[in-house]
C-alpha positions as CSV (number, residue, x, y, z in Angstrom):
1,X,-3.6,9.5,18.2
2,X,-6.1,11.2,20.3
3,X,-9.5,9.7,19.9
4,X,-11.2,12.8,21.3
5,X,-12.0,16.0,19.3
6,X,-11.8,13.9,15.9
7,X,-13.1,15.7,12.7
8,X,-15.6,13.6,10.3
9,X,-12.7,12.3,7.9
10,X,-10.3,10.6,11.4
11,X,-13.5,9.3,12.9
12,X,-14.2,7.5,9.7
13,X,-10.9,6.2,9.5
14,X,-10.9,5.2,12.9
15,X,-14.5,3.5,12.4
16,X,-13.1,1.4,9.4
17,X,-10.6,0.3,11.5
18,X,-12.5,-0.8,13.8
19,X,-15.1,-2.4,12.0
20,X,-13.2,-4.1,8.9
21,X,-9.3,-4.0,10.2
22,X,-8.0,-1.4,8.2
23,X,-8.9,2.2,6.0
24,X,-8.0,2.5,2.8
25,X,-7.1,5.5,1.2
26,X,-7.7,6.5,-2.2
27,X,-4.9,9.2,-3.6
28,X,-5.2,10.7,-7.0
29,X,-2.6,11.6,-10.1
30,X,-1.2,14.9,-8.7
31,X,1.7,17.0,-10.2
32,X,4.8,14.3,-10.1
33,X,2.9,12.0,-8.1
34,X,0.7,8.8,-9.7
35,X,-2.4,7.7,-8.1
36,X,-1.8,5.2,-5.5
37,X,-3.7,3.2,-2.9
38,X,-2.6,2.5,1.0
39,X,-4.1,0.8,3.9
40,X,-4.0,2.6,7.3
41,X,-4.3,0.1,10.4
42,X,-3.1,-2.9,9.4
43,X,0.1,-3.0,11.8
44,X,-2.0,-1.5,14.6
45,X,-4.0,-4.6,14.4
46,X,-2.3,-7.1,13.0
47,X,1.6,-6.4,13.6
48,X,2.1,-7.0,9.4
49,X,2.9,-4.0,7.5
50,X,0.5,-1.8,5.9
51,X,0.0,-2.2,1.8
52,X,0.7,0.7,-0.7
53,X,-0.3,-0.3,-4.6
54,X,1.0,2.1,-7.1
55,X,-0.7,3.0,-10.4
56,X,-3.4,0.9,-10.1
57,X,-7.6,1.7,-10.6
58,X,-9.3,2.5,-7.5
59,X,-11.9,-0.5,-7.8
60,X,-8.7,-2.8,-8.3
61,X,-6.2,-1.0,-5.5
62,X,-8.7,-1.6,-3.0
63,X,-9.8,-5.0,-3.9
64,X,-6.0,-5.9,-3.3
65,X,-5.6,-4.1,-0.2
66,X,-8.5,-5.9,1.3
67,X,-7.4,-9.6,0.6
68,X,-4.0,-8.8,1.8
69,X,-5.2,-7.6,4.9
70,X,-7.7,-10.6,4.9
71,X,-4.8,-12.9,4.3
72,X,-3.1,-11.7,7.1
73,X,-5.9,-12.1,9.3
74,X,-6.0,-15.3,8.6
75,X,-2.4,-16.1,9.4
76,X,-0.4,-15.4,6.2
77,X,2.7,-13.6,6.0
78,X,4.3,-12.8,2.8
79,X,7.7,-12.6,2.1
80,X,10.0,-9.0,0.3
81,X,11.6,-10.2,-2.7
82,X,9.4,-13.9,-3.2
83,X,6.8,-13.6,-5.9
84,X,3.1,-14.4,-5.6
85,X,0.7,-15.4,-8.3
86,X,-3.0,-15.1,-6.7
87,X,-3.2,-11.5,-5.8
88,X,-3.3,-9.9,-9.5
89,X,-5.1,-12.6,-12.5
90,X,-2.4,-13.5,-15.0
91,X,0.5,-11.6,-13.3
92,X,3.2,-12.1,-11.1
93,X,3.4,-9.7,-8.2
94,X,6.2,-9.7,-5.5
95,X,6.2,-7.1,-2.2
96,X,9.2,-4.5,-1.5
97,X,10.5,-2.9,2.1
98,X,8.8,1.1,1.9
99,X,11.9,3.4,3.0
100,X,10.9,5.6,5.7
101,X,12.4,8.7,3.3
102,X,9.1,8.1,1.3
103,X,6.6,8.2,4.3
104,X,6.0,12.1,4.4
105,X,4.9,11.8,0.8
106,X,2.7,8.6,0.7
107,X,1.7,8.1,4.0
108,X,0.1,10.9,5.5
109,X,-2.9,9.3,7.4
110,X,-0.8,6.1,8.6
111,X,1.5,8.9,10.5
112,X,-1.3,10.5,11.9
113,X,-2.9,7.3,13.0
114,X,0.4,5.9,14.9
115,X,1.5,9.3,16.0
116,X,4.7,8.5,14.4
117,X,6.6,6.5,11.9
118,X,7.7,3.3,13.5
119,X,5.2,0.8,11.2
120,X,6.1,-0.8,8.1
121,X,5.1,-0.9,4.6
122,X,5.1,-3.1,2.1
123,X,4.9,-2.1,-1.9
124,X,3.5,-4.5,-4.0
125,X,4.5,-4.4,-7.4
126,X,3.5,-6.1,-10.3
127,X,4.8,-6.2,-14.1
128,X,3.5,-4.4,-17.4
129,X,1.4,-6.6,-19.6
130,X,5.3,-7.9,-21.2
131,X,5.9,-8.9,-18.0
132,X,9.0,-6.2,-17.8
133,X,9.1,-5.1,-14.0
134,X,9.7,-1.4,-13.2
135,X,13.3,-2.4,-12.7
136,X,14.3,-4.2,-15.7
137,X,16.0,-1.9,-18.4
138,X,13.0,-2.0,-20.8
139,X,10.7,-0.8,-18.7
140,X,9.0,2.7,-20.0
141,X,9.9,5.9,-18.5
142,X,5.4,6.0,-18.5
143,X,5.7,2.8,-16.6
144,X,8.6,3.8,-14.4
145,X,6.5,6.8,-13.0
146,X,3.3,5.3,-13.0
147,X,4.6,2.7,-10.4
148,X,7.6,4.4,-8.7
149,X,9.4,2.1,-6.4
150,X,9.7,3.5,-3.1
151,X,11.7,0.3,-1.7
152,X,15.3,0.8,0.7
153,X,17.2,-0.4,-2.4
């Protein structure tokens, strides 16, 4: 990324990086797509992957995206596959490896920022209120596309 001859919208995500360790960007319910929130910065300065959350409201999305980054900060790294009980009240939520054949799609800013796509991305996903994951059998064909997993497997 070159830092010179940057439009309004880079410089702010630039200045957020800066200033709080990471952008977050806000993408709405489009065609096939479901709204979805995604940090941009996070590897650049911490080496961790960036965060995508599927599905979720705005307010929430970025809540979450903050305290993992803030987590990470503070020395935490957090694990594909294990599940975690404190990012989400009353739910389970667990992180997933982002395929690079997904990247195009969801991550349009983080490809800009790095110039390329060498930095990872986590997904975290979480259950419906039954607790069904995305994954499981019974999961709703509403609740399948609202939270898409974008995952290698």
């Amino acid at each position: 990324m070159n830092k010179n001859n940057l439009d309004e919208n880079e410089q702010k995500v630039v200045d957020n990086i800066e200033e709080y360790g990471c952008h977050v960007m806000h993408i709405f319910a489009e065609d096939e797509l479901p709204r979805f929130t995604y940090s941009v910065g996070i590897y650049g300065e911490t080496k961790q992957p960036e965060l995508i959350v599927m599905g979720l409201k705005q307010e929430v999305a970025h809540y979450i995206v903050n305290d993992y980054k803030d987590r990470i900060k503070e020395g935490e790294i957090f694990e594909t596959g294990k599940y975690y009980s404190d990012f989400i009240e009353g739910y389970d939520i667990t992180f997933l490896q982002v395929s690079k054949e997904y990247y195009d799609e969801y991550f349009g800013w983080d490809i800009w920022y790095y110039g390329n796509k060498s930095f990872p991305v986590l997904q975290l996903v979480f259950p419906d209120k039954s607790g069904i994951w995305p994954w499981d059998n019974k999961a709703s064909e509403d609740f399948k596309w609202f939270q898409p997993i974008l995952s290698i497997c």
